[in-house]
N, C-alpha and C positions, 0 to 999 in steps of 0.2 A: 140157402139159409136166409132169413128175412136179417134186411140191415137194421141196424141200429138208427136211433133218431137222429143224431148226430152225424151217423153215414150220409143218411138221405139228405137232409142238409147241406152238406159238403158237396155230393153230388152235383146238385141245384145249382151251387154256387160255383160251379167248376163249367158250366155248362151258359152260352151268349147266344140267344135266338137275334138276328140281325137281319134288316131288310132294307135293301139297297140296290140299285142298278150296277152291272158291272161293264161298262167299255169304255171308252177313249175320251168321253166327255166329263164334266168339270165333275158332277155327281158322280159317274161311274168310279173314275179315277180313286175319288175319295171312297168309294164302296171299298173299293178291288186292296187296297194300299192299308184300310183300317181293317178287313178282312184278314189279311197276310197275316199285319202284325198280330192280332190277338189269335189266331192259329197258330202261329210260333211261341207264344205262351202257355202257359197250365192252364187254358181253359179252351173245351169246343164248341166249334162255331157251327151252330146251323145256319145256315144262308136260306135267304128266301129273296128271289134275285125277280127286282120291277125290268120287267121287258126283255127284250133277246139280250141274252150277253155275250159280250166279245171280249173274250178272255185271251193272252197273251198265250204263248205256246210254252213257256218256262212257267207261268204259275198254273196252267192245264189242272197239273194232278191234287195240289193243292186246294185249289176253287173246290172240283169236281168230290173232293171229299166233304167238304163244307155243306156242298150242295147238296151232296148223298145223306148228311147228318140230319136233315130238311125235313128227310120221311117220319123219322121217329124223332121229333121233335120233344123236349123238356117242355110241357107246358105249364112250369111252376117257376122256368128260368126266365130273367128279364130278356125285356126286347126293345131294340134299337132300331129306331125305320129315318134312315137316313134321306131326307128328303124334303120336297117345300113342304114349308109351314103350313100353305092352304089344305095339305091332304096329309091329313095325322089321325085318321080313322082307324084303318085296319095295323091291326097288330094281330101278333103269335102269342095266342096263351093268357095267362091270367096272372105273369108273373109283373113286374115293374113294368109300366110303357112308357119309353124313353124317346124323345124326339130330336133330331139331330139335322136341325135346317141349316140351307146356308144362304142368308138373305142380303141385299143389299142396301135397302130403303129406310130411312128414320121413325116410317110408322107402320101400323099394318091396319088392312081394312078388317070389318066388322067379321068375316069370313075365318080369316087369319087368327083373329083374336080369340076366336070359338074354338079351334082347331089346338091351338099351343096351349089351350088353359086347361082343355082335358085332360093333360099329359101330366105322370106321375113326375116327372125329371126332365129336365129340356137340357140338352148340349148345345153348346155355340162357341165357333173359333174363336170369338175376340172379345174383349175386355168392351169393346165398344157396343158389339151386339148383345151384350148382356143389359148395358146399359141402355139401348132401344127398347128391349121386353119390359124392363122395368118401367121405363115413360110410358112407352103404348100403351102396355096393362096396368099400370098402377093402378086405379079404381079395384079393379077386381083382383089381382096380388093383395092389397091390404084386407081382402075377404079372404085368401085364403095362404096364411105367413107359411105354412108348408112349401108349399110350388116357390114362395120367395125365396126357402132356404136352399133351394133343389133346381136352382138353375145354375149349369158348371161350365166355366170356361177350358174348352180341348181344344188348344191349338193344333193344328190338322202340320201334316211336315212334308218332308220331301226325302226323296232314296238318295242316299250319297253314294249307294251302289253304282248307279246309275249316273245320275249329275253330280260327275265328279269334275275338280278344280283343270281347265286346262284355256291356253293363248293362243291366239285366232293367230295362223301362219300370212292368213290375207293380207294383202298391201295395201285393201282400201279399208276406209272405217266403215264397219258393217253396223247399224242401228236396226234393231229386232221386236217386233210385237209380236206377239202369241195371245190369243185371244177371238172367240169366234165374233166377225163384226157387228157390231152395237155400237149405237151412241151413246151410250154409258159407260162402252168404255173409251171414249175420247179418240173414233174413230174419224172421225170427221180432223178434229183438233189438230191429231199427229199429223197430217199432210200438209197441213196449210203453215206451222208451224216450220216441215222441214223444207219447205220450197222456198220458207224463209231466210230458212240460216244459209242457205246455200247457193253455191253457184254451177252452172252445166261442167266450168271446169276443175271443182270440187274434186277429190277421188273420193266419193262416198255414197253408200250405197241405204237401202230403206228396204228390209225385209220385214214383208209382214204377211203370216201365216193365220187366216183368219176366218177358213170356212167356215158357215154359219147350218149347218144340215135343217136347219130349221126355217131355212127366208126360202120365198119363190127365187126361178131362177133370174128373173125381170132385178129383184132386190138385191141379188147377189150381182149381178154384173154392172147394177148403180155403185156398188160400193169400189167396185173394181176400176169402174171407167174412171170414179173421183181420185184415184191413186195414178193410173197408168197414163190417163188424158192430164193429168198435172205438167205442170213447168218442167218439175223435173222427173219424169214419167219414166224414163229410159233409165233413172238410176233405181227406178223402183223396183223390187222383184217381189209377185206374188206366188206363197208356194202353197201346196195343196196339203190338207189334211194329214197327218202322219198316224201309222198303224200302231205304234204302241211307243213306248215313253223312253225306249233306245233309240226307235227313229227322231222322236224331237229331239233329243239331247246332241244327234249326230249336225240337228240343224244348229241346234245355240254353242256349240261350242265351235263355232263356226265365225259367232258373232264377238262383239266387241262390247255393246253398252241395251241395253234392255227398253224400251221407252215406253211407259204407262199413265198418260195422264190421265187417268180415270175418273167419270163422277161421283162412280161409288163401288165397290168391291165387297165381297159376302168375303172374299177371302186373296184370291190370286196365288193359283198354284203357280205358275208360269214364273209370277217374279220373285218367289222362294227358290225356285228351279233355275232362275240366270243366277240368285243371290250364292247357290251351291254349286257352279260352273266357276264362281269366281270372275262373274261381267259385272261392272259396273252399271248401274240401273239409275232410270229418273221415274220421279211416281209423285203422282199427291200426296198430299199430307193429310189425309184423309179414311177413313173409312175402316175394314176392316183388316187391312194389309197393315196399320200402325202398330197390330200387335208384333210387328217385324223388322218394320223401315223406321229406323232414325238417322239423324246425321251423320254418325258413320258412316253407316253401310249404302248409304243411298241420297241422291239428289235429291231432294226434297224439292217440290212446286206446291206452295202455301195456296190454298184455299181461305179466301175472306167473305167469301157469302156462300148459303147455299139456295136453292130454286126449284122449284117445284119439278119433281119428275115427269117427266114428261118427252116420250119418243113416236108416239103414234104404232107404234106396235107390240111393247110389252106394256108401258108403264105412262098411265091416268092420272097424273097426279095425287096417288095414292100414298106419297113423301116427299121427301127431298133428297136432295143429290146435292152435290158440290158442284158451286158454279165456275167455267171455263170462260175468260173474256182474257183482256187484251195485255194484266198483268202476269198471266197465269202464260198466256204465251209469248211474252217477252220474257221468264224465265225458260219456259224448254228451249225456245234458240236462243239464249244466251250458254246452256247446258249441252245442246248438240251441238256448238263451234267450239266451247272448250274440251270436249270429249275428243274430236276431231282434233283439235292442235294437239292434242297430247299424245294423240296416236303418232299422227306426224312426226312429232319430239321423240318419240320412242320412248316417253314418259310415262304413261296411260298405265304397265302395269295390271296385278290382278287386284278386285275387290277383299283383299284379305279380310276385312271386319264382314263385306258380306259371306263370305266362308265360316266365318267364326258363327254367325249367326245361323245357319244354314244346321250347324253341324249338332245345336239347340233344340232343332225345329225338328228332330227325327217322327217317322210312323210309330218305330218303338217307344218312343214317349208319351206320342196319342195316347198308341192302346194302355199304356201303365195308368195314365190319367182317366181312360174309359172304366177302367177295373176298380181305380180308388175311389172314381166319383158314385160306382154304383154299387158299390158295397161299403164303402167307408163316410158317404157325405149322404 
């Protein structure tokens, strides 16, 4: 029996074409996590999955219906391609095309700007990154007040399934970065900073997990030799890549305090993920993790200028970043010796307001915010 207009409608709108990478990496994660949630809601997701995926073994059958929904796709239902800015082309179908980048830099090149302005709807985690579109593109938003009305802030979350609250049994103070190496993310900084606050007969330890699948192996063991060939080298431990988001949580609940001094951040799953472990965290005050970090929950290191981007392997000075000098790291080692005396004192404690904040930042809120922004805004 032929539906009614009203059915078909409903159908439509019951129904989230999404294209996204799914594995272990910063976009995949975000794929696999904003997937789950809105399949566990009234609406189905066809998945249209960028590059091989490496899907977890527990969400297996879930993904794989997604991706079986792929074939007979709604081509009158909206579509989400989770992804850089620069590559906002291809979409599913003829319904809404919605873009869902996760960028770190204050401007975008001419490229970028072409790319985000064809989009019916643009998504972005932070209040900050909203405010980037609007600067970059303003000339061309005040030509077109629609796309101004239709850019929506979805703060992206973290599984409390998973990074759940718990107290490092270790005797040393364990300081933890997660993050594949980059100087953007203040990879260079954190070492020189902790060689500072310390001493060989310190008990304190420097884990950082930070494979980069993307550097030659030449670049990868620069980064390594600047951590392990340090002063205090021996207290460093580098660990290798983890397979899915139980094995990291097995690493950070491990840890004591989080350390991010980053130049700029699209978002930082990692330090939502210590902030819902219940570790204490230090981070800039900066970028697009502020939609998170305030004094409460987190050590703040103020940022007073920022500088041109610039690392010789992603980023041309095509923006700027927050700049790292000698005030920014006179506050991390003033923050890793206090972190440390309080573990010592048996003071230290968990991050309760970072729990409170964690518990805020759900996937299931993503997706309710994905649902309202595309049919209600």
């Amino acid at each position: 029996m032929k539906k009614s207009l009203p059915d078909q409608v409903q159908i439509i709108m019951k129904q989230i074409n999404i294209i996204a990478p799914i594995n272990q990496l910063g976009y995949g994660v975000v794929g696999l996590n904003v997937v789950k949630a809105l399949a566990k809601s009234d609406y189905e997701v066809a998945l249209f999955v960028i590059g091989q995926p490496n899907i977890p073994d527990e969400d297996v059958p879930l993904v794989t219906e997604c991706m079986n929904n792929s074939q007979l796709p709604n081509f009158d239902a909206p579509c989400i391609r989770i992804w850089h800015q620069h590559n906002m082309s291809q979409f599913v179908g003829k319904g809404l095309h919605v873009g869902y980048p996760i960028f770190e830099l204050d401007n975008f090149t001419k490229e970028e700007r072409h790319h985000l302005l064809s989009l019916d709807k643009i998504f972005v985690c932070s209040k900050w990154a909203k405010e980037v579109i609007l600067k970059s593109c303003m000339k061309q938003i005040l030509l077109n007040t629609t796309l101004c009305d239709n850019i929506h802030v979805i703060p992206l979350g973290v599984d409390r399934g998973i990074f759940t609250e718990t107290v490092s049994n270790r005797s040393e103070t364990i300081f933890f970065n997660c993050g594949k190496w980059e100087f953007r993310k203040g990879h260079d900084f954190i070492v020189e900073a902790f060689n500072e606050a310390f001493e060989p007969s310190d008990d304190v330890e420097l884990w950082m997990m930070c494979d980069n699948p993307f550097l030659s192996e030449e670049e990868s063991s620069e980064w390594a030799n600047l951590y392990k060939k340090s002063r205090l080298g021996d207290k460093i431990r580098l660990i290798p890549r983890q397979q899915s988001q139980k094995d990291v949580y097995n690493i950070m609940r491990q840890t004591d305090c989080g350390v991010f001094p980053s130049r700029a951040e699209g978002w930082n799953l990692e330090l939502l993920e210590m902030m819902s472990c219940g570790k204490h965290v230090i981070a800039t005050n900066y970028s697009a993790h502020t939609e998170f970090c305030n004094e409460e929950n987190c050590r703040l290191i103020e940022i007073d200028k920022l500088e041109s981007a610039y690392d010789g392997k992603w980023f041309f000075y095509q923006g700027q970043w927050g700049s790292l000098g000698d005030k920014q790291n006179e506050s991390l080692v003033k923050n890793f010796r206090e972190i440390h005396e309080l573990k010592k004192t048996g003071n230290l404690g968990m991050n309760i307001s970072g729990i409170e904040t964690a518990t805020k930042f759900s996937w299931e809120n993503t997706a309710n915010k994905v649902i309202g922004s595309l049919y209600d805004g």
